[in-house]
Structure formats: structure tokens, C-alpha cells
VMD Tcl script that builds the backbone (N, CA, C; Angstrom):
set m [mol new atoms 258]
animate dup $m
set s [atomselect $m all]
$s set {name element resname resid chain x y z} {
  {N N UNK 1 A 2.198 -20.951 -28.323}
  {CA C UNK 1 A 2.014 -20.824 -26.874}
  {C C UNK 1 A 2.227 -19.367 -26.471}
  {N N UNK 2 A 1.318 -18.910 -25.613}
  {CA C UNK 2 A 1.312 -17.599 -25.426}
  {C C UNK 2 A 2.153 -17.479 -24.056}
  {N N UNK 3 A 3.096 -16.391 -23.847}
  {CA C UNK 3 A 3.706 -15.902 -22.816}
  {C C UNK 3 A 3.345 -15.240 -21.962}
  {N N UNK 4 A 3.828 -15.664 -20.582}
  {CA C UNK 4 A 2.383 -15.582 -19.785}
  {C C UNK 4 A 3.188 -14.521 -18.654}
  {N N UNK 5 A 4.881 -14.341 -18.917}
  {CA C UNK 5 A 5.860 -14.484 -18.130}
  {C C UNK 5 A 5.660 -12.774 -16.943}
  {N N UNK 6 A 4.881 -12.300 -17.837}
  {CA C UNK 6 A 4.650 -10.772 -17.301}
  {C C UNK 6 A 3.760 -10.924 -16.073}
  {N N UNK 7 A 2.836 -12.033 -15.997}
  {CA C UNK 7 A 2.144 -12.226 -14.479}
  {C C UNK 7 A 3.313 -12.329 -13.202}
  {N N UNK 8 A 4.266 -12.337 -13.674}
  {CA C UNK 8 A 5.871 -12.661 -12.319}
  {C C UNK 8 A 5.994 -11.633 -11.811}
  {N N UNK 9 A 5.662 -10.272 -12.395}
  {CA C UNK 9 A 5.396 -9.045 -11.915}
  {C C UNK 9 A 4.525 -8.435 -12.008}
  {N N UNK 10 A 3.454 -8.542 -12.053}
  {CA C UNK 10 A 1.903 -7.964 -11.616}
  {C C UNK 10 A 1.788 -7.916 -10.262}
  {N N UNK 11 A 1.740 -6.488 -9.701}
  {CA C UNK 11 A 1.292 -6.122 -8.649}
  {C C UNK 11 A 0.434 -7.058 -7.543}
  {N N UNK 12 A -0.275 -7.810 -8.338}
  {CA C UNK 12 A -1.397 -8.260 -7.554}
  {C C UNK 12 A -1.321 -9.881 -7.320}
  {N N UNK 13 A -0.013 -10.180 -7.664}
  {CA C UNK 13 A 0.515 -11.806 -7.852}
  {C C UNK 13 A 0.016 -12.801 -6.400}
  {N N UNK 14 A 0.321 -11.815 -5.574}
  {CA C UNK 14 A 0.295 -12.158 -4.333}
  {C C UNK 14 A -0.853 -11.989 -3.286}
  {N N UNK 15 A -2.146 -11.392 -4.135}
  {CA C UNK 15 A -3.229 -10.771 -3.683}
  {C C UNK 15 A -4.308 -12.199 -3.960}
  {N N UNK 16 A -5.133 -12.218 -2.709}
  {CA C UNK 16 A -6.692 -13.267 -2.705}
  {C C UNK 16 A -7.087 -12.651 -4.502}
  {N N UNK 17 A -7.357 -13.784 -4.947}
  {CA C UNK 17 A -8.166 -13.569 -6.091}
  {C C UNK 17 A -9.157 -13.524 -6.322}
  {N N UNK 18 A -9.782 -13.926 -4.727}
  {CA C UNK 18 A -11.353 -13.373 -4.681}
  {C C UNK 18 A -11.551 -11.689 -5.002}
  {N N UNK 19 A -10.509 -10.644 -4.616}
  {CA C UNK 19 A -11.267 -9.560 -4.851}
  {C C UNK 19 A -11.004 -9.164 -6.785}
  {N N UNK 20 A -10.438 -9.887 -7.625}
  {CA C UNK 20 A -10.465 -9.910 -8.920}
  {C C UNK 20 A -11.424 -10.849 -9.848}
  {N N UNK 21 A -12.059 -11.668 -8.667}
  {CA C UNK 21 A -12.438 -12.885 -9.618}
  {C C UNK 21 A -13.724 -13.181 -8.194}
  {N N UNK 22 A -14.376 -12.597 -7.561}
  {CA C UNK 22 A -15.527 -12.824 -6.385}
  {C C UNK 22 A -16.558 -13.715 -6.991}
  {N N UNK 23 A -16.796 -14.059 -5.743}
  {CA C UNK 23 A -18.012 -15.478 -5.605}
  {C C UNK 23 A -19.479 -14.456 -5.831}
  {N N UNK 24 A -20.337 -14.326 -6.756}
  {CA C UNK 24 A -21.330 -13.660 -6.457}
  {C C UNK 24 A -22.204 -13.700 -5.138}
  {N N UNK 25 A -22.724 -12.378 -4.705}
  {CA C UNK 25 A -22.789 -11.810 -3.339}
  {C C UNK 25 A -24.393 -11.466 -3.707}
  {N N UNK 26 A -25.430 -11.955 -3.996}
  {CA C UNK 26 A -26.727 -11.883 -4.183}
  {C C UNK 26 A -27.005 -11.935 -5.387}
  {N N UNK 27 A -27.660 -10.863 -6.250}
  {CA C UNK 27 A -28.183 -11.377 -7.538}
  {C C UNK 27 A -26.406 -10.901 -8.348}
  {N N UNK 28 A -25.378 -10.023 -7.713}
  {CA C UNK 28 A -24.357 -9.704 -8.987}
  {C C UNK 28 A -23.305 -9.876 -8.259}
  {N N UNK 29 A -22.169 -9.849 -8.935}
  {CA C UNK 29 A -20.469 -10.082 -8.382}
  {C C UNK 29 A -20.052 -8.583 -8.019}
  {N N UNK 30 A -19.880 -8.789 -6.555}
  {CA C UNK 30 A -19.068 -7.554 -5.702}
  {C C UNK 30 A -17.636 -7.539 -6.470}
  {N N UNK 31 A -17.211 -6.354 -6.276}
  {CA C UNK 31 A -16.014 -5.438 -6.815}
  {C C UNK 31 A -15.549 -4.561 -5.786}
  {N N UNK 32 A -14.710 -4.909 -5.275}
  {CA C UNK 32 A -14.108 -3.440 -4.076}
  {C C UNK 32 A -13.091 -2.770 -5.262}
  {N N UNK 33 A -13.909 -1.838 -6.329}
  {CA C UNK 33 A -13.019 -1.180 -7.280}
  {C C UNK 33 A -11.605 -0.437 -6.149}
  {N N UNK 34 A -11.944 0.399 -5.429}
  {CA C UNK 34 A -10.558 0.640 -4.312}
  {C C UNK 34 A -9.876 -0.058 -4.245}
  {N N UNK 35 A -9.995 -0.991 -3.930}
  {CA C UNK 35 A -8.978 -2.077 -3.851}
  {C C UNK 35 A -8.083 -2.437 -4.809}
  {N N UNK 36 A -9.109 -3.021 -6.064}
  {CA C UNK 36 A -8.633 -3.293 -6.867}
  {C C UNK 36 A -7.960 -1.812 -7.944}
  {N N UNK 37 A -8.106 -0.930 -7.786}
  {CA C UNK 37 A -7.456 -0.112 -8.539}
  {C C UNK 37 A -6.242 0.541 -7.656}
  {N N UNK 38 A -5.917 0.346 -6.457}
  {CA C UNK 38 A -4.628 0.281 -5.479}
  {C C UNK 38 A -3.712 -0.701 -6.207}
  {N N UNK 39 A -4.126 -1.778 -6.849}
  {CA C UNK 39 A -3.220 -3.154 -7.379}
  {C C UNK 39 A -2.734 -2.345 -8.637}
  {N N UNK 40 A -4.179 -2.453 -9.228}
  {CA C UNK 40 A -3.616 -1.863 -11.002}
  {C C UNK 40 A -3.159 -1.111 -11.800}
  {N N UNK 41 A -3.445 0.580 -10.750}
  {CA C UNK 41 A -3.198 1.951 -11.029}
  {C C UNK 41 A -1.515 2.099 -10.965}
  {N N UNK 42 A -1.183 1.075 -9.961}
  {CA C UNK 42 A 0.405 1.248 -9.817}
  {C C UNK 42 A 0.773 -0.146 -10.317}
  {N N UNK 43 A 0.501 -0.869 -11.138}
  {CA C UNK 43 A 1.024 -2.154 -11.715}
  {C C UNK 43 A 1.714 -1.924 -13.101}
  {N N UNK 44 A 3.064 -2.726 -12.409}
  {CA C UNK 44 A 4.518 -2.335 -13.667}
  {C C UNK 44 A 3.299 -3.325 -15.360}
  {N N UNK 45 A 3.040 -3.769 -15.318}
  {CA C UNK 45 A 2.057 -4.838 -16.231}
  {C C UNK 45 A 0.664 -4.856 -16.447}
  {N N UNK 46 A 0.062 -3.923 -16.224}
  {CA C UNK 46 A -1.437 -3.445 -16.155}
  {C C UNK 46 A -1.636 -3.408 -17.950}
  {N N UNK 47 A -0.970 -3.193 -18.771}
  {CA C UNK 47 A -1.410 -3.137 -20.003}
  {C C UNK 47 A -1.255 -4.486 -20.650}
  {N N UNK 48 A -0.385 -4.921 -20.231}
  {CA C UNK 48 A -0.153 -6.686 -20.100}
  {C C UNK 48 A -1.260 -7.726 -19.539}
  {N N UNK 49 A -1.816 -7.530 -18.513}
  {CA C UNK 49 A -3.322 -7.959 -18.190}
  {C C UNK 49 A -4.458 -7.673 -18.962}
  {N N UNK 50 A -4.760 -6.068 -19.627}
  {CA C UNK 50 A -5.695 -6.188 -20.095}
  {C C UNK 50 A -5.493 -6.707 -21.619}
  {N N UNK 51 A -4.562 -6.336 -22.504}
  {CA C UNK 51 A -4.667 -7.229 -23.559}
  {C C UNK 51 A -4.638 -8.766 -23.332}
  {N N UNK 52 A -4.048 -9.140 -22.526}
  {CA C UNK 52 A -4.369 -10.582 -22.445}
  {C C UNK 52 A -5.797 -11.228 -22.451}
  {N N UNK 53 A -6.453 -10.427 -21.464}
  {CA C UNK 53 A -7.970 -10.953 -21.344}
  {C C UNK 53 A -8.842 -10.628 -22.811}
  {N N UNK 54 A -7.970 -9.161 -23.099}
  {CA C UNK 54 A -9.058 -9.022 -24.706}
  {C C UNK 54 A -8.319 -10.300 -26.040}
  {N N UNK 55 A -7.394 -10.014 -26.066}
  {CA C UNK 55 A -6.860 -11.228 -26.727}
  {C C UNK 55 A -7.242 -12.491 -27.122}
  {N N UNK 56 A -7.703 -13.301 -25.119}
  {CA C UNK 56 A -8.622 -14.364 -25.052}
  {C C UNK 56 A -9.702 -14.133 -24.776}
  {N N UNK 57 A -10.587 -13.311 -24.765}
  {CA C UNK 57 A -12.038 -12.557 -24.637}
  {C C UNK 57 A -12.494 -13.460 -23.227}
  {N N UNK 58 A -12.000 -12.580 -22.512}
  {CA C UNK 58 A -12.466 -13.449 -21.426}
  {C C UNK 58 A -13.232 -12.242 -20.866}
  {N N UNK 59 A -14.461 -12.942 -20.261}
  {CA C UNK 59 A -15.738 -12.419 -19.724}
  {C C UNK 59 A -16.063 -12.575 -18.545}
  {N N UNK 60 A -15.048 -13.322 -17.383}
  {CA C UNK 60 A -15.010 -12.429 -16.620}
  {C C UNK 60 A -13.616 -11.953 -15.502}
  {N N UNK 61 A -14.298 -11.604 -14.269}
  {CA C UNK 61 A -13.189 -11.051 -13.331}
  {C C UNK 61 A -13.010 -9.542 -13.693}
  {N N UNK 62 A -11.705 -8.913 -13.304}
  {CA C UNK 62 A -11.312 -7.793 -13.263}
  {C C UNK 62 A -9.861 -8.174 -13.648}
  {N N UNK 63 A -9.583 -7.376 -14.705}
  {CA C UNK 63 A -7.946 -7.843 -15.773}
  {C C UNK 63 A -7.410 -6.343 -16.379}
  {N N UNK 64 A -6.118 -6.231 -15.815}
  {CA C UNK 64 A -5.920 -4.524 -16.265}
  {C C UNK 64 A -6.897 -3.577 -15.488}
  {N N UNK 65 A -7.371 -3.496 -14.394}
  {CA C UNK 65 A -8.120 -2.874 -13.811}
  {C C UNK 65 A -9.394 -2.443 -15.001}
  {N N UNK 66 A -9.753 -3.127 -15.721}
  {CA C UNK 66 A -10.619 -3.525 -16.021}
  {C C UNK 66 A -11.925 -4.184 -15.900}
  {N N UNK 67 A -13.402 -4.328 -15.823}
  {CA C UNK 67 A -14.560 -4.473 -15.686}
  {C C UNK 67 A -14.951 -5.599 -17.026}
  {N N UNK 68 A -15.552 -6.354 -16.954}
  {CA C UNK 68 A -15.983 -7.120 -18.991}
  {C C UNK 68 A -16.594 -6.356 -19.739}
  {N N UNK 69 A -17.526 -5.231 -18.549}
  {CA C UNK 69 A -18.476 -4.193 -19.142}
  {C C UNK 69 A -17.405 -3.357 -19.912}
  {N N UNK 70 A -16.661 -2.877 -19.645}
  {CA C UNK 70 A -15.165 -2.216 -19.767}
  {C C UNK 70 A -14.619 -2.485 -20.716}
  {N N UNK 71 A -14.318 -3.506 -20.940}
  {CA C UNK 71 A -13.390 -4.853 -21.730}
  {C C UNK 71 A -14.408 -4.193 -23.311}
  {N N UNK 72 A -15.503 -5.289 -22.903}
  {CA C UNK 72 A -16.456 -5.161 -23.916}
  {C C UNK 72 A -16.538 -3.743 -24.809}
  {N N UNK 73 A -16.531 -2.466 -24.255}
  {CA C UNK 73 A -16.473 -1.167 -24.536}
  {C C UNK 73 A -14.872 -1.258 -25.673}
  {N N UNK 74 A -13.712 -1.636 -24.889}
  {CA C UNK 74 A -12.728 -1.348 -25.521}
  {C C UNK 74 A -12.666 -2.344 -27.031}
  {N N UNK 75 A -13.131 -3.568 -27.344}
  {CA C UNK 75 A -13.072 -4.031 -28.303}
  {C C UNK 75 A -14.582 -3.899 -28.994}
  {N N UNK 76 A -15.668 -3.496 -28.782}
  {CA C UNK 76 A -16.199 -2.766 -29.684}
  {C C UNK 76 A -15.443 -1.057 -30.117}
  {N N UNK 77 A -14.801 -0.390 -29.560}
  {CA C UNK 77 A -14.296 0.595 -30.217}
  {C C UNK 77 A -13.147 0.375 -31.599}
  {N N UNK 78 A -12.372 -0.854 -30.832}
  {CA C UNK 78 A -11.244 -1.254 -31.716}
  {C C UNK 78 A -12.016 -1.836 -32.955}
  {N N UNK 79 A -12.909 -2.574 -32.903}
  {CA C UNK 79 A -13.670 -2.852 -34.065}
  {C C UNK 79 A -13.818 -1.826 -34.832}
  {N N UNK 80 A -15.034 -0.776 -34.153}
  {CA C UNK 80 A -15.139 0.133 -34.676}
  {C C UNK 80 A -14.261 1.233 -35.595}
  {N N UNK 81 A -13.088 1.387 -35.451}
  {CA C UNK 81 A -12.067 1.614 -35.533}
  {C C UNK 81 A -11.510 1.440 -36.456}
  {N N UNK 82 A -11.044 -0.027 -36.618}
  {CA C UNK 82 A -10.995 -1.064 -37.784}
  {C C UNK 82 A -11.659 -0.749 -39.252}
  {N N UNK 83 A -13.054 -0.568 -38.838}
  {CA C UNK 83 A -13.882 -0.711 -39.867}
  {C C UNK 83 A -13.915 0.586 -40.579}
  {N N UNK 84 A -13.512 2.031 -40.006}
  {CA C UNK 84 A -13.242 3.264 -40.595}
  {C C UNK 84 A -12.054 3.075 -40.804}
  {N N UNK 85 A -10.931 3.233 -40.759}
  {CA C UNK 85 A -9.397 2.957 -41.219}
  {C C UNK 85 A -9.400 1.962 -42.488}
  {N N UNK 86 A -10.787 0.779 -42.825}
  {CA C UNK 86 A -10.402 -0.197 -43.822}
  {C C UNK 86 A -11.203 0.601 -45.113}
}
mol reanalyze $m
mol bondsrecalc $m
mol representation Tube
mol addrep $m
């Protein structure tokens, strides 16, 4: 069972989760990045969010002030990575 206990202090505990997780707004999902990087830039647990989502590869929302486009970038590098170091 994974420990989840670090969301008790994430900045954004207390924030609509629409602006991390939005209802798509025509053909793509709105992002008020401002907003959301006011939560994350100063969040005691921001590195705690985004490994979590890479961890469980989750595809979508905004996690660690993170993007999936984002996400996606950071674990193809770590792959990448991987595969020169082996």
C-alpha cells in the first residue's frame, strides 16, 4: 500500500480541483498554469505529487505542477537515462 500521507500538506489540499483536473472547455482541457503554479511553486510536497503520478503513470490533470505532456518528457528521459548508465 502506497503512502499517500504527504497530500495532508500539499498546498493545494484545499483548492477546487477543477483548476488541476478541468472539465474540457471545447476541443482541449483549460489550464490557468498561474494559478496553478501559485499552488505548486510554493508547495512543501511538489516533488511528492509529481513522482506519485509518474510512479502510477497517470495521464491526466496537473501533479507537481506538472502537464502529462511534461510528465511524459520526464519519464522518457529517465528511460533514456537508464539505458546509457546500463
Amino acid at each position: 500500500m502506497m503512502n499517500l500521507s504527504w497530500q495532508e500538506r500539499a498546498a493545494c489540499k484545499e483548492a477546487d480541483t477543477e483548476l488541476f483536473f478541468p472539465s474540457d472547455r471545447g476541443s482541449r482541457s483549460y489550464y490557468d498554469y498561474e494559478q496553478i503554479n501559485n499552488y505548486c511553486n510554493h508547495c512543501p510536497v511538489q516533488q511528492d505529487c509529481l513522482e506519485y503520478a509518474l510512479k502510477n503513470n497517470i495521464m491526466h490533470g496537473i501533479w507537481g505542477g506538472k502537464s502529462r505532456k511534461q510528465r511524459r518528457a520526464i519519464t522518457r528521459e529517465v528511460r533514456i537515462n537508464s539505458l546509457r548508465s546500463a
